[in-house]
C-alpha positions as CSV (number, residue, x, y, z in Angstrom):
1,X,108.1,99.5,79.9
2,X,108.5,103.3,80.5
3,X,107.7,103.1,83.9
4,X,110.2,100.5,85.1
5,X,112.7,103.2,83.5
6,X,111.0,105.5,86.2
7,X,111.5,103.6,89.1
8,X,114.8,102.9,88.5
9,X,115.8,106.9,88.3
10,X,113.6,107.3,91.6
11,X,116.6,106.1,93.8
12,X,118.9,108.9,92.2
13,X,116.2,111.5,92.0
14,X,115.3,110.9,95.8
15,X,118.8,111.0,97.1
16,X,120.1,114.3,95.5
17,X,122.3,116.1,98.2
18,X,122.3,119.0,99.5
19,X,124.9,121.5,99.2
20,X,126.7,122.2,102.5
21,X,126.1,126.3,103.1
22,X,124.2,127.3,106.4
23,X,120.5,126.1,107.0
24,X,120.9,122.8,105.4
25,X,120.1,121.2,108.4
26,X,116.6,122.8,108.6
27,X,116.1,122.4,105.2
28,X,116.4,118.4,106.0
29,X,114.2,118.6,108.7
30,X,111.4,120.4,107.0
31,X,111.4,119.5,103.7
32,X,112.8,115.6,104.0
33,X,109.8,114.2,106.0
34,X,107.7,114.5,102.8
35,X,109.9,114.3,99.8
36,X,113.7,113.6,99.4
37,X,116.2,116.1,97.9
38,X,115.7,115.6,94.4
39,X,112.7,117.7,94.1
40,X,114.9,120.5,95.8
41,X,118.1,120.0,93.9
42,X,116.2,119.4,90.0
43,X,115.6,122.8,89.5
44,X,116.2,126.1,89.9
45,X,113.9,129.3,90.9
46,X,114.1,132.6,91.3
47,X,112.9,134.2,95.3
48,X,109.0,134.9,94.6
49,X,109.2,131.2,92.8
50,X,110.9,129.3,95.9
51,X,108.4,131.4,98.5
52,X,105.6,130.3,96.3
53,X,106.8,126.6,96.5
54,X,107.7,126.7,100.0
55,X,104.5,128.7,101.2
56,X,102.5,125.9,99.1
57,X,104.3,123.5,101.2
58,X,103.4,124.9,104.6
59,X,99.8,125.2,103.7
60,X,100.2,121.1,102.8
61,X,101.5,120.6,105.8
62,X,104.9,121.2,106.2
63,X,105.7,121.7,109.6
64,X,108.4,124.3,111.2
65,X,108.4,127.6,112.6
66,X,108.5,130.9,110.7
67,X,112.1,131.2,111.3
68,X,112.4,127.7,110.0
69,X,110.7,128.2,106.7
70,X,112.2,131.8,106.2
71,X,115.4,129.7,107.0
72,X,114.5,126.9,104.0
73,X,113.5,129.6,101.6
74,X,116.8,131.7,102.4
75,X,118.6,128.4,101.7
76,X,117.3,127.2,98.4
77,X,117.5,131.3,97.0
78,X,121.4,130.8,98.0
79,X,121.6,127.4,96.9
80,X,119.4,126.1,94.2
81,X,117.9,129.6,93.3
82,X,119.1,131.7,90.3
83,X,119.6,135.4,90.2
84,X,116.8,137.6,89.4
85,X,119.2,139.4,86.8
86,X,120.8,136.0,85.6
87,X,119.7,134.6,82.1
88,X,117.9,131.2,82.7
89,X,119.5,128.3,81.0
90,X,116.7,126.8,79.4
91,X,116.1,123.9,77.6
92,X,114.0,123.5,74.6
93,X,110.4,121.8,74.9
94,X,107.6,122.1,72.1
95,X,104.6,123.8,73.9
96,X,102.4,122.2,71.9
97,X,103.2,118.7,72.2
98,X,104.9,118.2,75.9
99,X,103.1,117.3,78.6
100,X,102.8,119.8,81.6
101,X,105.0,118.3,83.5
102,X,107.9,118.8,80.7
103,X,107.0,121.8,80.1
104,X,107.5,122.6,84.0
105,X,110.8,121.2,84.0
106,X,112.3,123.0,81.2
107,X,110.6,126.6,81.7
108,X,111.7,126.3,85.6
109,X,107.6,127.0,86.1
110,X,105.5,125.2,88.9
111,X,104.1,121.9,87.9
112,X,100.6,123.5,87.9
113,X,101.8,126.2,85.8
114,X,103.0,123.7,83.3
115,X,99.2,122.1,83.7
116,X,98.1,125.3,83.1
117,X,98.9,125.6,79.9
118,X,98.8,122.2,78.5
119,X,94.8,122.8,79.6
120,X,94.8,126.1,77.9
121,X,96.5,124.5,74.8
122,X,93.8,122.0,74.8
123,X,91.1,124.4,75.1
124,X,92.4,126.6,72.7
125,X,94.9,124.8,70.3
126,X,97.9,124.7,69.5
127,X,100.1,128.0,70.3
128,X,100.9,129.9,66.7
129,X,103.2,132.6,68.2
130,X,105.7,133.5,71.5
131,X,102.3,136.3,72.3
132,X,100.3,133.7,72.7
133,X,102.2,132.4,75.6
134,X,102.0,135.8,77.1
């Protein structure tokens, strides 16, 4: 039953638009032939996260120039990106129940960072402190 649920947020998730601010258009291009908007617009990163994301992308196969994808990744820093300096607005997940991908989500991580430590957590057990997150 949990997946029907799913598949009827997929519509909503997929057609998440883009703000209107310079480079939109390439972002479209780019990014669109693979995925719709929603995986842009559902979180935010800082710049070293976005590059990360978007340099992951090229090396699956995104296609565009280098001015395009230093284009996209000046976009989503503007856009959907948050400030180096800016307090994240987190919300709360238990690290030692959620799945990775939850734990992804609400830590603004990569979904293989979020992996990452569910394996860890499963190696090692449950986390006891914040310095075992560390």
């Amino acid at each position: 039953m949990r997946w029907i649920w799913m598949l009827a947020a997929l519509p909503a998730f997929a057609q998440t638009p883009l703000p209107e601010a310079p480079g939109k258009d390439v972002v479209m291009r780019v990014c669109t032939t693979c995925h719709g908007t929603g995986q842009l617009t559902s979180v935010k990163r800082d710049r070293e996260r976005w590059k990360r994301t978007v340099d992951r992308m090229e090396g699956m196969g995104a296609r565009g120039s280098d001015a395009d994808f230093k284009t996209v990744l000046d976009y989503l820093v503007a856009n959907l990106g948050i400030s180096d300096a800016a307090p994240r607005e987190l919300e709360k997940v238990n690290v030692n129940r959620a799945a990775g991908w939850r734990i992804a989500r609400a830590l603004k991580l990569l979904p293989e960072e979020g992996d990452a430590i569910v394996a860890y957590r499963e190696d090692h057990g449950d986390f006891k402190s914040l310095d075992d997150l560390a």
